[in-house]
Structure formats: structure tokens, C-alpha cells
C-alpha positions as MATLAB code, in Angstrom:
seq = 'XXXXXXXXXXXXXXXXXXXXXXXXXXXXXXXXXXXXXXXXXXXXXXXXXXXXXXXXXXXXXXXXXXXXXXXXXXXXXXXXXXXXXXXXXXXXXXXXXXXXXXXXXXXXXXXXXXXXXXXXXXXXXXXXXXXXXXXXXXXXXXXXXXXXXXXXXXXXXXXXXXXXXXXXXXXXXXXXXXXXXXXXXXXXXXXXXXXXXXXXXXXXXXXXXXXXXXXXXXXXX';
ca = [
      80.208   47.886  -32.824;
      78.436   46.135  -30.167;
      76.178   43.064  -31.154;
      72.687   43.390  -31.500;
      71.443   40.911  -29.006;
      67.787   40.189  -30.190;
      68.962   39.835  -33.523;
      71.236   37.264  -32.997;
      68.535   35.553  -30.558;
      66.559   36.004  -33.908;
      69.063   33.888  -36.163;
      69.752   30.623  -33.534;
      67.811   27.557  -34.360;
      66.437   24.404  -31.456;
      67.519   20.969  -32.623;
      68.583   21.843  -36.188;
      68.233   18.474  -37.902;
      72.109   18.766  -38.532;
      72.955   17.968  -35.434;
      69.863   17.043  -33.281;
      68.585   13.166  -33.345;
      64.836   13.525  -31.857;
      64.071    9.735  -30.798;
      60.714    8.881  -29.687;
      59.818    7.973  -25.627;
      57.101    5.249  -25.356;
      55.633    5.976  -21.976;
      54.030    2.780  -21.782;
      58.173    0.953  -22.376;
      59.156    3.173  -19.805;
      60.686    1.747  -16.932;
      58.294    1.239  -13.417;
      61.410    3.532  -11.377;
      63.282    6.842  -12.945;
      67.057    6.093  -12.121;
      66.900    3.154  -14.775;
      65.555    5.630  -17.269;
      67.932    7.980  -16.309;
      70.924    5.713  -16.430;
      69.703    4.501  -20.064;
      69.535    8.544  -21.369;
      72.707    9.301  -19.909;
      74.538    6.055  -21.775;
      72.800    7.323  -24.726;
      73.877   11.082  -24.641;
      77.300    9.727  -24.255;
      76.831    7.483  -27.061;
      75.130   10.906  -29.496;
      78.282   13.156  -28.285;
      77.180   15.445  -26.125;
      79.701   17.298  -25.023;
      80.093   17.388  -20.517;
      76.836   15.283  -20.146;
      77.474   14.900  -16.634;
      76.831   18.893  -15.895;
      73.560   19.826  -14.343;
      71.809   23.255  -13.542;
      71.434   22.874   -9.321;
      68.831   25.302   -8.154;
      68.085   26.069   -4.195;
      67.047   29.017   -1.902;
      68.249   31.155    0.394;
      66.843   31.453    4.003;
      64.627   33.923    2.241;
      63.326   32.219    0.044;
      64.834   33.393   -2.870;
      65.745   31.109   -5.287;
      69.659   30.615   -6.829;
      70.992   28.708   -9.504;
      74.394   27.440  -10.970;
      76.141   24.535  -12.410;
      77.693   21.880  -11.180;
      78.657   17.928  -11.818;
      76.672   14.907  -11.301;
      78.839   12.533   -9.119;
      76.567    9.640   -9.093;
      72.923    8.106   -9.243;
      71.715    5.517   -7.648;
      69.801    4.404   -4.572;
      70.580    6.997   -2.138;
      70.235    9.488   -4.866;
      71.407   12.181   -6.795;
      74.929   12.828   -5.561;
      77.029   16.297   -6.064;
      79.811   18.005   -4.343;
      81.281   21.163   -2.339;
      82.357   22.804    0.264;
      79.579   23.275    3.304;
      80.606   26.832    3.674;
      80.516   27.333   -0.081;
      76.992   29.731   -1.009;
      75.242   26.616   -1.971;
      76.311   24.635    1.005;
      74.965   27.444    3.140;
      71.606   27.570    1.159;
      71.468   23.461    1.244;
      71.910   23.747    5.643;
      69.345   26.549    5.822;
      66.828   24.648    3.196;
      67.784   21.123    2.882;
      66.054   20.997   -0.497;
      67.010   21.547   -4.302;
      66.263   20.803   -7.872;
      68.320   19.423  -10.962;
      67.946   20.062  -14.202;
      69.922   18.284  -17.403;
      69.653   19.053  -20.745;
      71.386   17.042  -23.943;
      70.495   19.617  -27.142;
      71.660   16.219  -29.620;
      68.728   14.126  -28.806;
      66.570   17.565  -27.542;
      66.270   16.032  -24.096;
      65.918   17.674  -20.152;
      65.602   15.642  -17.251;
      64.420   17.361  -14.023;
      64.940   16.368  -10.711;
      63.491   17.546   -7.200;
      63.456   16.532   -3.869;
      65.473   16.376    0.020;
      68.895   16.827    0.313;
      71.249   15.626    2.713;
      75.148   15.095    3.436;
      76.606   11.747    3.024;
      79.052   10.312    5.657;
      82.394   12.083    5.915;
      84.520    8.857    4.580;
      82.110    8.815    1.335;
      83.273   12.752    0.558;
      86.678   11.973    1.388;
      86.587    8.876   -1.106;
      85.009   11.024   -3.560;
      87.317   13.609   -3.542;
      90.423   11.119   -3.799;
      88.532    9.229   -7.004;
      88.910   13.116   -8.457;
      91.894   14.194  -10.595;
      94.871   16.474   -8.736;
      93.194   19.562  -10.281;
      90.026   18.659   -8.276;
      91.700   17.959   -5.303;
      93.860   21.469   -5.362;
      90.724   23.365   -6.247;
      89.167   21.923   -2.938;
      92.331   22.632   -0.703;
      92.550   26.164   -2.096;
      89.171   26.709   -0.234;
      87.211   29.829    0.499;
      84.263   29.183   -1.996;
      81.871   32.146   -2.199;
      84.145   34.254    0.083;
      84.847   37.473   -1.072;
      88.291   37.772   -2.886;
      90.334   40.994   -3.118;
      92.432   40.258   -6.154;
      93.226   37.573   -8.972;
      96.650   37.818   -7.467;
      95.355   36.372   -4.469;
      93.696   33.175   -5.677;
      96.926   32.268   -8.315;
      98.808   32.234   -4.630;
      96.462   30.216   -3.128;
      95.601   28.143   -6.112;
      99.644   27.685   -6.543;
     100.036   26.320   -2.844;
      96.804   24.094   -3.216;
      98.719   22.467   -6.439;
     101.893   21.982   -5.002;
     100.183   20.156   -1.839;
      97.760   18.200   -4.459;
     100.680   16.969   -6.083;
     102.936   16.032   -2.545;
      99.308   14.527   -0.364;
      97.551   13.200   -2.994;
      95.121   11.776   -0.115;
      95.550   15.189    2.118;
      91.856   16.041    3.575;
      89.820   18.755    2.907;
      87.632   19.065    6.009;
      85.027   21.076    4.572;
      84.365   18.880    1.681;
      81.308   17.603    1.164;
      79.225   15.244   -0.688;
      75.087   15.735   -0.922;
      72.923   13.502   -2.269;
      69.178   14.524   -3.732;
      66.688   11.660   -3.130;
      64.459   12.441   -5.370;
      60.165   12.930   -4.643;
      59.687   13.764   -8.736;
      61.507   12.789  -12.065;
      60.292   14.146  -15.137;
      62.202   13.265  -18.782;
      61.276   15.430  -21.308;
      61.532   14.541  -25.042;
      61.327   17.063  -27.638;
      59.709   16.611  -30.802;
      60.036   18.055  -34.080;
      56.203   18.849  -34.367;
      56.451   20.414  -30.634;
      54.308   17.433  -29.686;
      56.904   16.807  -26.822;
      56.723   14.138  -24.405;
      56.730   14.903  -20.586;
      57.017   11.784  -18.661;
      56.893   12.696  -14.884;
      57.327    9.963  -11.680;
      56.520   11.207   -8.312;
      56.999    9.169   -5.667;
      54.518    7.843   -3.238;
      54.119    5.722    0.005;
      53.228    2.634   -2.188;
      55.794    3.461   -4.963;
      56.951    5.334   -8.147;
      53.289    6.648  -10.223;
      54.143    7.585  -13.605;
      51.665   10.198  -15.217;
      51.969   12.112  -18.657;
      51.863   15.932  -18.895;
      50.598   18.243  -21.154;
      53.942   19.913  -23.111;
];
């Protein structure tokens, strides 16, 4: 018997007490700039145990317009921005050349908190992907050499051949290239850090950036 999906949407809870801490955000502590903020959640999901708090929701568009979504891994934050990684022929690397523009989105369920990020994106130099990809474990590595991304793929057959190859040249060339590698980095234009609250009286602190700085404005949950 098949489940009955609205019933079972029916019986799921958000931020049971049992396992959801709901701190409070002071928007008047927060800091003047958003990676700092950032930086201090992310410790602090680590800290609560959320499980793969490095994993983000990257949204872009197509030369359409049409928008597309998946996950992917933060790499890095810092002053050049938000940095993640694929191939440039990949579907999202195609998307990012057409529309050089994209939006994050985290979420830690333990301390019921998102953190959304917009803004530019661009490449970063060549060496910085290659470094990237050797700082990366030999199962990151052979995923990258086994290539294709997005391409159509006749059979699972197929891939374990390729994937096999990729491994056993992972393991020989730990530093062997993968050309079409890339790192992108998101400089952000607009932060926001959500905090949820028990009594839906959530806290949406957003920073947008402007010529003279970072302005930090509440928003209505």
C-alpha cells in the first residue's frame, strides 16, 4: 500500500522542542557586515550538531529565464565571497556563463535558522580551482576527472566504467588537473539571517549592500 502523502505531511512537526534550540537574534548586537554573522552561525550549527552544515540550496536561471535549483557545498566565505564548485560545462556552469547571477540558501532545523544569500557571480583564477580541488579528498578528485556533468548518460554501466578509471587515476595523480574545474564565488548585494521563533514572531535580519556600506534593516516575518 502506497503512503498517503498529505497525511504524513499532516503528522511532521517544525522545531520540535526535542531537538530544536530556538536562540534569540538581537538586531541591534548584530554585527555592522554579514560574513561575521555568518561565520558565528555556522561555528554554532557545528557546535548544535547539525548534520552537513556546509550544504546549501544554489538557485540560478537559464538563458530563459527560468529559474533552477539544487544542492551543493559551501567551499568558503570570506572577502571575495561566497565560494562553490563545478565543472563550467556542468548545467549550472552553463546557467552561471549565460546569467552570471545566483542565490544561496542555508538552513540548520536545530537552532530553526536560514540564511539567504544573493548577488554576482564570477570564476576565480584557474590556480585557486586547481588548489581547491587538490585540498578535496580522492573521492572528490575522481568524481571531477570522471567528467561529463549534466550530459546525458546511456547506462549505469557506463558511469561505474568511467567512475572506475577516474579512481584509479585519483589514486596514481593525486595532483592530475581537471581542466574544466571550476571555482565561483557569489559576492554578495543582500544577506538576510532568519531566526525562527517558537511564537512565529521570527526575526528577519536583512543587509544589502550599498555604495557607502552594509545597511541593516528588519523585515516583517
Amino acid at each position: 500500500m502506497e503512503p498517503d502523502l498529505h497525511e504524513l505531511l499532516r503528522s511532521l512537526r517544525v522545531w520540535d522542542p526535542a531537538v530544536t534550540d530556538l536562540p534569540p537574534l538581537d538586531p541591534d548586537a548584530a554585527p555592522a557586515e554579514p560574513l561575521a554573522l555568518f561565520t558565528r552561525w555556522f561555528a554554532e550549527a557545528v557546535a548544535a550538531g547539525q548534520s552537513e552544515p556546509h550544504t546549501m540550496s544554489l538557485a540560478t536561471a537559464d538563458a530563459e529565464g527560468l529559474p533552477d535549483a539544487r544542492i551543493v557545498m559551501l567551499h568558503g566565505a570570506d572577502a571575495d565571497g561566497w565560494s562553490f564548485a563545478t565543472h563550467a560545462h556542468s548545467r549550472k556552469g552553463g546557467q552561471l556563463a549565460d546569467r552570471p547571477y545566483a542565490a544561496l540558501a542555508f538552513y540548520w532545523p536545530v537552532l530553526g535558522r536560514q540564511v539567504r544569500v544573493r548577488g554576482p557571480v564570477g570564476a576565480a583564477p584557474a590556480e585557486e580551482a586547481r588548489a581547491d580541488l587538490r585540498a578535496r579528498s580522492t573521492g572528490a578528485l575522481a568524481a571531477a576527472l570522471t567528467g561529463r556533468q549534466s550530459a546525458v548518460l546511456g547506462s549505469v554501466e557506463e558511469l561505474a566504467r568511467a567512475s572506475e578509471g577516474a579512481w584509479e587515476r585519483a589514486r596514481r595523480e593525486p595532483d592530475a588537473p581537471a581542466p574544466s574545474w571550476t571555482l565561483y564565488r557569489l559576492l554578495p548585494d543582500e544577506v538576510e539571517f532568519f531566526q525562527g521563533d517558537a511564537r512565529r514572531r521570527h526575526v528577519r535580519l536583512r543587509y544589502r549592500r550599498e555604495a557607502r556600506g552594509w545597511v541593516r534593516e528588519l523585515l516583517w516575518p
